[in-house]
PDB file of N, CA, C and O in Angstrom, chain B, residues numbered from 101:
ATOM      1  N   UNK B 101     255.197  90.972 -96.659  1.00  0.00           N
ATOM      2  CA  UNK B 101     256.336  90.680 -95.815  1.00  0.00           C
ATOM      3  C   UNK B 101     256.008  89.455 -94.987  1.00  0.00           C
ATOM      4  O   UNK B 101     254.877  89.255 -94.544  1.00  0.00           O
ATOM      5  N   UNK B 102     257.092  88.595 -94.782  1.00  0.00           N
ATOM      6  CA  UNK B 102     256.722  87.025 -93.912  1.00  0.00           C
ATOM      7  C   UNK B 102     257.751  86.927 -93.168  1.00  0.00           C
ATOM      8  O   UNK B 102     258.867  86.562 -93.539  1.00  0.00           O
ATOM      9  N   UNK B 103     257.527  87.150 -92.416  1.00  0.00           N
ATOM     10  CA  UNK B 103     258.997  86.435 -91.345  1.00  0.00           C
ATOM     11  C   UNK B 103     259.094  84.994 -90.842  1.00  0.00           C
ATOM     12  O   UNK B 103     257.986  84.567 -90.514  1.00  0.00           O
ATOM     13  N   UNK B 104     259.918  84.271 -90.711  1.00  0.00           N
ATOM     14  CA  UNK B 104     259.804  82.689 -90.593  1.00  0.00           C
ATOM     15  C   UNK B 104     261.213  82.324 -90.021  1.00  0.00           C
ATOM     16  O   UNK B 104     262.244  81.947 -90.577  1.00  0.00           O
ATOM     17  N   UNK B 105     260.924  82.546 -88.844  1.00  0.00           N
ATOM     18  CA  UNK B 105     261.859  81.906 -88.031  1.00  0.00           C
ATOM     19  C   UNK B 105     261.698  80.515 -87.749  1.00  0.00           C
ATOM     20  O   UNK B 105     260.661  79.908 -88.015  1.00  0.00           O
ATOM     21  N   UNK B 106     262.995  79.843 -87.059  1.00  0.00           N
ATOM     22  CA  UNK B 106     263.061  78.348 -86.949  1.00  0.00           C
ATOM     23  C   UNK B 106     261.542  77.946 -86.586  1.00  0.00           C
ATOM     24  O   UNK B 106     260.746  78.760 -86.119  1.00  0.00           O
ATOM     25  N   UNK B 107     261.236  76.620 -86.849  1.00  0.00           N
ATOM     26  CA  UNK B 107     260.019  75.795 -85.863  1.00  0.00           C
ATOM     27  C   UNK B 107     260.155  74.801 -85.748  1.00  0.00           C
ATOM     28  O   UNK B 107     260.885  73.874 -86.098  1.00  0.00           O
ATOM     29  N   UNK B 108     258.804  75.176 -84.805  1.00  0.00           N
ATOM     30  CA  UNK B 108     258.993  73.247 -84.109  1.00  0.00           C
ATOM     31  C   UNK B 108     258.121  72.999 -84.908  1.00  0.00           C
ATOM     32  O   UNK B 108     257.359  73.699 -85.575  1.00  0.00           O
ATOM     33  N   UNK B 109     258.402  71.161 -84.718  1.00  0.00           N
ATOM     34  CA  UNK B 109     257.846  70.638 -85.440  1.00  0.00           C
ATOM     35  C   UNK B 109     256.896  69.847 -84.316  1.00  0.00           C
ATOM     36  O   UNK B 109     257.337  69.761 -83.170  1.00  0.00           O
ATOM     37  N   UNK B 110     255.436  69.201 -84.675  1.00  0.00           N
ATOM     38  CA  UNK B 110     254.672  68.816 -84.264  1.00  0.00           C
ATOM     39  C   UNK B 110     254.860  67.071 -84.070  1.00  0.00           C
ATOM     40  O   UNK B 110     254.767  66.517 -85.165  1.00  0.00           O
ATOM     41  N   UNK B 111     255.000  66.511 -83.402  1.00  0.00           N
ATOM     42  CA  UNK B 111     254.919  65.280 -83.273  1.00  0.00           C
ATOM     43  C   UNK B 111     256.205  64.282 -83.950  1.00  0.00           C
ATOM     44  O   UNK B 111     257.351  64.507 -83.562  1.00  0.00           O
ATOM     45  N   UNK B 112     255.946  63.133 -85.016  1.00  0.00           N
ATOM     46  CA  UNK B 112     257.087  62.604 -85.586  1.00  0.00           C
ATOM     47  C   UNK B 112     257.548  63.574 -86.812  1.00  0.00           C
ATOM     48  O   UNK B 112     256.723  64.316 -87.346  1.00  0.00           O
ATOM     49  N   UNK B 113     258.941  63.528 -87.240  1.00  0.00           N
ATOM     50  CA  UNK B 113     259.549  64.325 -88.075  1.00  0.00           C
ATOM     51  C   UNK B 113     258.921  63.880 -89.445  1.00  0.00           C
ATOM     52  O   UNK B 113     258.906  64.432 -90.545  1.00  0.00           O
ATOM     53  N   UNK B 114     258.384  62.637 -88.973  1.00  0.00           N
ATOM     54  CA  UNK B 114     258.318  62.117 -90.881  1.00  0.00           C
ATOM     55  C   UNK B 114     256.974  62.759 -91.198  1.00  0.00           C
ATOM     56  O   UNK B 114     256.392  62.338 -92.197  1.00  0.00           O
ATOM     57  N   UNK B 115     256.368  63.786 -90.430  1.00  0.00           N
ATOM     58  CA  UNK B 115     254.674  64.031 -90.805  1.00  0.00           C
ATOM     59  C   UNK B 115     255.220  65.416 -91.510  1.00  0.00           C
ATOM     60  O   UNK B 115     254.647  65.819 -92.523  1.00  0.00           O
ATOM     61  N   UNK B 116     256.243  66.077 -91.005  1.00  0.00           N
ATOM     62  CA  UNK B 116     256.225  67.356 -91.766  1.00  0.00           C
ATOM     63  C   UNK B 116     255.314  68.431 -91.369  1.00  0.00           C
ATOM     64  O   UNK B 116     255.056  69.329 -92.170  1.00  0.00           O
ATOM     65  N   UNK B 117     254.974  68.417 -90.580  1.00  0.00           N
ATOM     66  CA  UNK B 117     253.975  69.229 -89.891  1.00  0.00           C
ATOM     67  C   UNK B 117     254.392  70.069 -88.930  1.00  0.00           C
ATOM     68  O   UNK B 117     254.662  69.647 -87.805  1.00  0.00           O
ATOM     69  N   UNK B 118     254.513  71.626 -89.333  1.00  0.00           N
ATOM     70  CA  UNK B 118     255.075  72.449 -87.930  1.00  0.00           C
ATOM     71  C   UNK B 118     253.909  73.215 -87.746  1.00  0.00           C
ATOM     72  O   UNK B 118     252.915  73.305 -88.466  1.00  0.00           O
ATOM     73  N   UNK B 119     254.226  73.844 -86.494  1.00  0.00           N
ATOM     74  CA  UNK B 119     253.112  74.114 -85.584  1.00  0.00           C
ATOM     75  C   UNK B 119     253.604  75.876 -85.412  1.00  0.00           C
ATOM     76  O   UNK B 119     254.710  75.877 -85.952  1.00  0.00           O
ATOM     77  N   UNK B 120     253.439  76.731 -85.131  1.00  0.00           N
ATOM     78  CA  UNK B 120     253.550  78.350 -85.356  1.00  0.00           C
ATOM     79  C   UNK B 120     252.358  78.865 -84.817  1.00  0.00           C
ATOM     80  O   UNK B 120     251.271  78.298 -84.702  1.00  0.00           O
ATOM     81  N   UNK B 121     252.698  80.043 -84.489  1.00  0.00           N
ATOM     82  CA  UNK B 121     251.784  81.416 -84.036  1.00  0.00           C
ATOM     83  C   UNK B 121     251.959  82.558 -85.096  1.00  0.00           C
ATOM     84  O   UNK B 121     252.990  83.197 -85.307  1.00  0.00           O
ATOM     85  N   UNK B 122     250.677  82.695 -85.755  1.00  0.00           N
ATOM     86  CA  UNK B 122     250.374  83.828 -86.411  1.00  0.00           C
ATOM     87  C   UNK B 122     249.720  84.823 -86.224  1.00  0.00           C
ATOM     88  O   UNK B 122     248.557  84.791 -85.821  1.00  0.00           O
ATOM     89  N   UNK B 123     250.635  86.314 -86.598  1.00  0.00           N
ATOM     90  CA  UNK B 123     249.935  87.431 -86.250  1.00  0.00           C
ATOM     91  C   UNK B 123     249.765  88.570 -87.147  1.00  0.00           C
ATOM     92  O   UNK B 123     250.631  89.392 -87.448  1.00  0.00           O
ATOM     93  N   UNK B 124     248.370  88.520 -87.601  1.00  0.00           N
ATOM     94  CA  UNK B 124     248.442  89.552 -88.683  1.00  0.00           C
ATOM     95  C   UNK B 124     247.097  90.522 -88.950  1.00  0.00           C
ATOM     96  O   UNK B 124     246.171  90.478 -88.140  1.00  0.00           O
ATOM     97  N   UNK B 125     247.036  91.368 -90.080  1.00  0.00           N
ATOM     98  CA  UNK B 125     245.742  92.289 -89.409  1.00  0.00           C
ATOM     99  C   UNK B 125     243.979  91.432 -90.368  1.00  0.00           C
ATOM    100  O   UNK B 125     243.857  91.129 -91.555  1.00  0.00           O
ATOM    101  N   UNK B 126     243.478  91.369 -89.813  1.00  0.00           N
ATOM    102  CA  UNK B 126     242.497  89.994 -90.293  1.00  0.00           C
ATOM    103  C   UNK B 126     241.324  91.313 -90.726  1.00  0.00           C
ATOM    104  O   UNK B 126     240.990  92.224 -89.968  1.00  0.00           O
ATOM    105  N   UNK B 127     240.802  91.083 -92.260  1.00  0.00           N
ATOM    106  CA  UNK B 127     240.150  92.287 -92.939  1.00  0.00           C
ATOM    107  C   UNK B 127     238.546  92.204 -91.951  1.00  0.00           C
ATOM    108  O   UNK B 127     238.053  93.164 -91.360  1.00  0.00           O
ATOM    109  N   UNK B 128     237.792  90.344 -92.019  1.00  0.00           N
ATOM    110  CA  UNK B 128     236.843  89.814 -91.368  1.00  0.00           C
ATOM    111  C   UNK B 128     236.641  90.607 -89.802  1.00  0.00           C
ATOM    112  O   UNK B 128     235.471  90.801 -89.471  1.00  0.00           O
ATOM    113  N   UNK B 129     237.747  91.073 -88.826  1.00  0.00           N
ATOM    114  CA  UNK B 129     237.287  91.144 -87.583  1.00  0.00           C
ATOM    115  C   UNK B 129     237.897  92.728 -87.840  1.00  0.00           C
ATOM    116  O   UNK B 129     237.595  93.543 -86.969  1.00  0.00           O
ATOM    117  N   UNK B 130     238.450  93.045 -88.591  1.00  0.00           N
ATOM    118  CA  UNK B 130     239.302  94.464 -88.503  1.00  0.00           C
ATOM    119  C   UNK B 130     240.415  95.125 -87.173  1.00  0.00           C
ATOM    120  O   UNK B 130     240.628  96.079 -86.424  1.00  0.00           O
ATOM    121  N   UNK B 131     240.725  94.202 -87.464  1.00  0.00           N
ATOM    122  CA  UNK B 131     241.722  94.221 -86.351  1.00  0.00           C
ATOM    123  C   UNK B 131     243.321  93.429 -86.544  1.00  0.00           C
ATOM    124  O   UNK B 131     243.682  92.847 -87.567  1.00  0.00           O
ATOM    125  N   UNK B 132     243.769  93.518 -85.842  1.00  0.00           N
ATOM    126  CA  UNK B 132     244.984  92.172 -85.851  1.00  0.00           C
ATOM    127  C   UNK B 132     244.987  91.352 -84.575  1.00  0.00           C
ATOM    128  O   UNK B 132     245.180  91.500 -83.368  1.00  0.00           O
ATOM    129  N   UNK B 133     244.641  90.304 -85.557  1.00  0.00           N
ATOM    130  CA  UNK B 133     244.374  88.835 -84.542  1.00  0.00           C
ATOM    131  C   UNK B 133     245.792  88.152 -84.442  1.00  0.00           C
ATOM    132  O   UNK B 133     246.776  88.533 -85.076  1.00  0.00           O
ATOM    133  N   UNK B 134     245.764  87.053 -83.528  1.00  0.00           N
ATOM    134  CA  UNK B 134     247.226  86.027 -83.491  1.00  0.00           C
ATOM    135  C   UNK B 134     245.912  84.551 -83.185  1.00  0.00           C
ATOM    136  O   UNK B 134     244.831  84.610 -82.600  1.00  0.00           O
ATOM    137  N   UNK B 135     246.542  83.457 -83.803  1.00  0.00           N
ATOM    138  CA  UNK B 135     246.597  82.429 -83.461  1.00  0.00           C
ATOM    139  C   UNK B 135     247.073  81.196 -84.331  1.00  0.00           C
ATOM    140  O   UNK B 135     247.498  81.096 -85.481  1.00  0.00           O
ATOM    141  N   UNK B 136     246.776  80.120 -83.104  1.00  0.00           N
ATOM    142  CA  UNK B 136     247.623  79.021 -83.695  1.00  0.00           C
ATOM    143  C   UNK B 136     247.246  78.334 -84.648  1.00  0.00           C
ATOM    144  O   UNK B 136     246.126  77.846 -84.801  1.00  0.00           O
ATOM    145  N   UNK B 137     248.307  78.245 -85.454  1.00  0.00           N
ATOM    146  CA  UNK B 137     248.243  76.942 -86.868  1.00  0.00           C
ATOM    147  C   UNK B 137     249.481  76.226 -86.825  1.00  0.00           C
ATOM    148  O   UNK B 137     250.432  76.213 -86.044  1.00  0.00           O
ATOM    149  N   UNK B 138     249.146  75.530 -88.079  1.00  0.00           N
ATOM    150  CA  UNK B 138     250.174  74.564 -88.427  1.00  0.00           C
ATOM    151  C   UNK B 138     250.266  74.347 -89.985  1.00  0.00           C
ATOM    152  O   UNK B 138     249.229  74.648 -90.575  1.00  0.00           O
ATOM    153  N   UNK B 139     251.336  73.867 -90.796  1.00  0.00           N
ATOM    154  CA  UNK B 139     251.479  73.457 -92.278  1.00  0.00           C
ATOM    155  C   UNK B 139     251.143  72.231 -92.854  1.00  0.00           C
ATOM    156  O   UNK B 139     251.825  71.672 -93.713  1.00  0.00           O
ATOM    157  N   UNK B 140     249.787  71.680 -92.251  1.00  0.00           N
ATOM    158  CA  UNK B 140     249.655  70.489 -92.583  1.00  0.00           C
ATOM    159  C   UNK B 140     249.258  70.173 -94.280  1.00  0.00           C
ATOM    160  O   UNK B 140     249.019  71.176 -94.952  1.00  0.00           O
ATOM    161  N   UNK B 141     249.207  69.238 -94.757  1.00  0.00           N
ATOM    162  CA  UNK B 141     249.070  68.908 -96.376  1.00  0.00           C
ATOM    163  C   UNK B 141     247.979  69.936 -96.430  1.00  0.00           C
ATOM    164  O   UNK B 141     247.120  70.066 -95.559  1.00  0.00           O
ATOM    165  N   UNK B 142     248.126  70.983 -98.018  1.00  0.00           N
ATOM    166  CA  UNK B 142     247.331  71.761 -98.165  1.00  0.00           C
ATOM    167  C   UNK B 142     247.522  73.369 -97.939  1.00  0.00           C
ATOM    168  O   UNK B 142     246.876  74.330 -98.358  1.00  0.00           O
ATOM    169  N   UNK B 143     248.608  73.271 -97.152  1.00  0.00           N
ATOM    170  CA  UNK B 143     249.136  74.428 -96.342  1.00  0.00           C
ATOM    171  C   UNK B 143     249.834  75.210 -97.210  1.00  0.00           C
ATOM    172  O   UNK B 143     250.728  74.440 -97.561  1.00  0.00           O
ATOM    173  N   UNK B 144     250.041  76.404 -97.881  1.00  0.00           N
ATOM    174  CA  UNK B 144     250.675  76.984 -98.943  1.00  0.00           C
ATOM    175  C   UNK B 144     250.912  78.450 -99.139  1.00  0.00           C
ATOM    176  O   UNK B 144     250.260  79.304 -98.539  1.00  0.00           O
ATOM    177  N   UNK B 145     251.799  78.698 -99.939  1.00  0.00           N
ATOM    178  CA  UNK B 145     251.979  80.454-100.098  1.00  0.00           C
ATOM    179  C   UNK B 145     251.995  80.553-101.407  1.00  0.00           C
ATOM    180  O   UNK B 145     252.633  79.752-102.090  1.00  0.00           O
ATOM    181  N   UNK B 146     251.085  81.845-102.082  1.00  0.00           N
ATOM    182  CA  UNK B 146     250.872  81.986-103.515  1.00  0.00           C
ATOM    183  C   UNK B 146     250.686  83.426-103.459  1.00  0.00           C
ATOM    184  O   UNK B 146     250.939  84.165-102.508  1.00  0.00           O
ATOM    185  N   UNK B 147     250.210  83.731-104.602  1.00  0.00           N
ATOM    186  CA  UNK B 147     250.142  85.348-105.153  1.00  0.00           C
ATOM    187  C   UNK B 147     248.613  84.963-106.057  1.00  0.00           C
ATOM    188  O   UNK B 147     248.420  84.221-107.021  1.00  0.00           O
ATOM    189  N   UNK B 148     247.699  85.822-105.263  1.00  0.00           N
ATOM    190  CA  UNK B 148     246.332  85.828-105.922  1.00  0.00           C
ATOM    191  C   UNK B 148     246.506  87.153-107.424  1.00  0.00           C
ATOM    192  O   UNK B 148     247.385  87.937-107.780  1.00  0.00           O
ATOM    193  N   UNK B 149     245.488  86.878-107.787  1.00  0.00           N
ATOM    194  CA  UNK B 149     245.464  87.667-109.528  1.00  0.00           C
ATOM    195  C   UNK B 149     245.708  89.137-109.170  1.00  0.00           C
ATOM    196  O   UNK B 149     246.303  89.851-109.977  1.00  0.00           O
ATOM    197  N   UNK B 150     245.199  89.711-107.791  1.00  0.00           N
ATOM    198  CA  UNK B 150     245.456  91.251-108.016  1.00  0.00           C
ATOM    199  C   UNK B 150     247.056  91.379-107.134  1.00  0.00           C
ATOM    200  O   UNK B 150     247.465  92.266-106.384  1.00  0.00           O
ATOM    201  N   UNK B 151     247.654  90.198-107.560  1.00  0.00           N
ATOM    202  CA  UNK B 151     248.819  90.056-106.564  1.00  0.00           C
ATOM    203  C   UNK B 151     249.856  90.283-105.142  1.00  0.00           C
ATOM    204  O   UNK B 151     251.049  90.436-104.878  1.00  0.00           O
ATOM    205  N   UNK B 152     248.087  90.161-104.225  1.00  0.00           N
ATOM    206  CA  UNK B 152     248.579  89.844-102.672  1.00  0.00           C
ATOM    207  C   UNK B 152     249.083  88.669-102.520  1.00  0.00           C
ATOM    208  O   UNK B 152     248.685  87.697-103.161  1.00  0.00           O
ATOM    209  N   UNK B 153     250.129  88.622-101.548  1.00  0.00           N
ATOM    210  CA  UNK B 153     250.680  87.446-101.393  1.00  0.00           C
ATOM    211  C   UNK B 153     249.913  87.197-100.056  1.00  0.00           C
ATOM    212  O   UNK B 153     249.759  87.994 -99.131  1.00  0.00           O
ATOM    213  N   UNK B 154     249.300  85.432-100.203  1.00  0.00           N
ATOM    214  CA  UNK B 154     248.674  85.047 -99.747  1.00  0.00           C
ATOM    215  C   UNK B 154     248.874  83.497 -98.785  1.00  0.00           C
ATOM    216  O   UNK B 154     248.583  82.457 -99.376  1.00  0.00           O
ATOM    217  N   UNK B 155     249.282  83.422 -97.583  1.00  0.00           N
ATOM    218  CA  UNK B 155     249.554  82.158 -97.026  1.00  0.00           C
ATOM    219  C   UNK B 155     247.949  81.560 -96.477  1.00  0.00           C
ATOM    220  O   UNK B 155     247.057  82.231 -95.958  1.00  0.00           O
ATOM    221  N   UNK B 156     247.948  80.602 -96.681  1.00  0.00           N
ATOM    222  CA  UNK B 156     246.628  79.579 -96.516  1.00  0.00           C
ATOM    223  C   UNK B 156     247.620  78.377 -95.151  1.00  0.00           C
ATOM    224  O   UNK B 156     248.407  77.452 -95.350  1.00  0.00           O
ATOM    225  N   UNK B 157     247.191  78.861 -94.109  1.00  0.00           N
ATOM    226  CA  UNK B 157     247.254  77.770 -93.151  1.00  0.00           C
ATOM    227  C   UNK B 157     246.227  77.009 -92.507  1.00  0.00           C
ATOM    228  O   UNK B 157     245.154  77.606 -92.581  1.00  0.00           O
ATOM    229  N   UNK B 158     246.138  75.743 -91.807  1.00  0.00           N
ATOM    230  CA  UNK B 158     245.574  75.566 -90.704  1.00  0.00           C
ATOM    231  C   UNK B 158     245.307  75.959 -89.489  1.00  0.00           C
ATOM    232  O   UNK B 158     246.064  75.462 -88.655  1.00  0.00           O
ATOM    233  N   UNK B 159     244.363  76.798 -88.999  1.00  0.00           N
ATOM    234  CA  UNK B 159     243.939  77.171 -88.200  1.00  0.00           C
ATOM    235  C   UNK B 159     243.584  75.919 -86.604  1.00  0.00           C
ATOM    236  O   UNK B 159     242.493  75.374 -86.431  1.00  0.00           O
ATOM    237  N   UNK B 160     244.344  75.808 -86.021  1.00  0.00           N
ATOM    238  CA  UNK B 160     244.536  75.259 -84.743  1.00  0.00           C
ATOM    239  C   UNK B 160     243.357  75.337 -83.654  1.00  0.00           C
ATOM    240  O   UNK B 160     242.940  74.379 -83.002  1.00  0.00           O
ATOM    241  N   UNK B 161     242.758  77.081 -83.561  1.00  0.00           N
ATOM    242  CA  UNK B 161     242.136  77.348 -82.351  1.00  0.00           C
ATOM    243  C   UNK B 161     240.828  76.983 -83.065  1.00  0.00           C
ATOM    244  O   UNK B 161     239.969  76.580 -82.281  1.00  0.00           O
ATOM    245  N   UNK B 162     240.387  77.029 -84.608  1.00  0.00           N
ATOM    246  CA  UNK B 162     238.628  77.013 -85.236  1.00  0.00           C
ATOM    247  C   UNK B 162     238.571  75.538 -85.911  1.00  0.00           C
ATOM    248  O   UNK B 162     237.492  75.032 -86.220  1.00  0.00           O
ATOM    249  N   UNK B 163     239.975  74.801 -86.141  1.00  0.00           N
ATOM    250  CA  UNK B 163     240.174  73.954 -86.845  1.00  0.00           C
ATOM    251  C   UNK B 163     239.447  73.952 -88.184  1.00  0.00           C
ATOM    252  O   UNK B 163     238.575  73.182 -88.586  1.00  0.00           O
ATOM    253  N   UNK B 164     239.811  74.621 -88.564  1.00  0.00           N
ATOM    254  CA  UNK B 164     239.258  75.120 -90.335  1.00  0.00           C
ATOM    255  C   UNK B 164     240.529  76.265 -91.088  1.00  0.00           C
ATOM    256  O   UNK B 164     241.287  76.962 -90.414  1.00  0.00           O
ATOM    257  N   UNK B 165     240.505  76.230 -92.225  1.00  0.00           N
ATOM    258  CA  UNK B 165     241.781  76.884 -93.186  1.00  0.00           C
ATOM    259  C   UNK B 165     241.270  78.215 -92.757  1.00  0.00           C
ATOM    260  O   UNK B 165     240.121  78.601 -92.544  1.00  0.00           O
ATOM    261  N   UNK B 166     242.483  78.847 -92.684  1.00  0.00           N
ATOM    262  CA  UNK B 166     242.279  80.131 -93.224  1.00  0.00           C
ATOM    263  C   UNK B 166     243.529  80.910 -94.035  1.00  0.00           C
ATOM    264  O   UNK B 166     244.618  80.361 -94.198  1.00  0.00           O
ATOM    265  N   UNK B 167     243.202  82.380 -94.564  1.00  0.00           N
ATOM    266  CA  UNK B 167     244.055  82.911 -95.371  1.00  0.00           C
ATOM    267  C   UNK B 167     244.761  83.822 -94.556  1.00  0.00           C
ATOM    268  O   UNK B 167     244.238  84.212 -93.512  1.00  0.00           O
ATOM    269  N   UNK B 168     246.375  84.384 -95.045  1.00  0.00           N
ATOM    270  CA  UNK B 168     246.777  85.420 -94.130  1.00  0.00           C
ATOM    271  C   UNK B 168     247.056  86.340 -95.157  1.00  0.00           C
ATOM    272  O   UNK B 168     247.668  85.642 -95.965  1.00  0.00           O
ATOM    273  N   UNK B 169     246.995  87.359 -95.579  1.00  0.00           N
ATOM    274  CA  UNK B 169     247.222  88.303 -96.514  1.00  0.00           C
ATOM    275  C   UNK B 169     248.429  89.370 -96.422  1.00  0.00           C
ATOM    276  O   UNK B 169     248.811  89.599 -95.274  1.00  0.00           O
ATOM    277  N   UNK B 170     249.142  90.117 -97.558  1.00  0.00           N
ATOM    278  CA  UNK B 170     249.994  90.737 -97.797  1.00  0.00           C
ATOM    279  C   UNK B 170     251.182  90.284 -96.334  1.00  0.00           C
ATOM    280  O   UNK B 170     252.222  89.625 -96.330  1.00  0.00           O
ATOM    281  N   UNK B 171     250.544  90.880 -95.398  1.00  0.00           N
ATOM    282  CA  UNK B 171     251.789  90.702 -94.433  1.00  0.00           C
ATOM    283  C   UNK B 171     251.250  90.003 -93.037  1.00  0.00           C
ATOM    284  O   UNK B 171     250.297  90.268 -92.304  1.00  0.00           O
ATOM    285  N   UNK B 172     252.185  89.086 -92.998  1.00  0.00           N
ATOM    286  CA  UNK B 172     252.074  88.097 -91.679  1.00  0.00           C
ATOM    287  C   UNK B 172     253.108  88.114 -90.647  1.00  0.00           C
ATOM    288  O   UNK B 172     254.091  88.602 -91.204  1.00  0.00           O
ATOM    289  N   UNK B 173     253.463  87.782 -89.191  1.00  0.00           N
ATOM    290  CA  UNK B 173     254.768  87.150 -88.417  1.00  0.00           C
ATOM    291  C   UNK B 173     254.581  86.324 -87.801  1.00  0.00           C
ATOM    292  O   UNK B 173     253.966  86.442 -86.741  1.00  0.00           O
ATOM    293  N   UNK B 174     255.056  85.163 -88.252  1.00  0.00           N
ATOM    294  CA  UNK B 174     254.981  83.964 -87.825  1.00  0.00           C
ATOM    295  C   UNK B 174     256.250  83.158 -86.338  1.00  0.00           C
ATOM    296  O   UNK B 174     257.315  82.619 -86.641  1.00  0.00           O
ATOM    297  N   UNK B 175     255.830  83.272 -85.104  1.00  0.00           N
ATOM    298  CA  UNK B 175     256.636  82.793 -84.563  1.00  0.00           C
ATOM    299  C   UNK B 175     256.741  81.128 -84.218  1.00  0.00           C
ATOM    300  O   UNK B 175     257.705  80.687 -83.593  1.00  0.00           O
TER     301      UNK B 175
END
């Protein structure tokens, strides 16, 4: 499940780059974390082989990618 409400966008329009708060349950800390990313080049949603759906964003607060799995909410 993904929810995707309107966003802002980060800086000039022509970069394509929006900026969001994600909150979802993270397997690594076992818990459900929130923080900030953005869709910069690279940024994507797919379906891995055992078919979780999988969003790959930029991570804002570690500045490094990370994955969000089966279910995310993105404000």
């Amino acid at each position: 499940m993904c929810y995707n409400p309107s966003y802002k966008t980060k800086g000039n329009m022509d970069t394509n780059i929006i900026t969001f708060i994600i909150t979802y349950y993270a397997k690594k800390h076992k818990k459900v974390i929130t923080r900030n990313g953005d869709t910069r080049e690279g940024s994507k949603t797919w379906t891995d082989s055992l078919g979780q759906k999988i969003f790959t964003y930029w991570d804002l607060d570690s500045n490094g990618w990370r994955n969000a799995t089966d279910t995310w909410i993105i404000k």
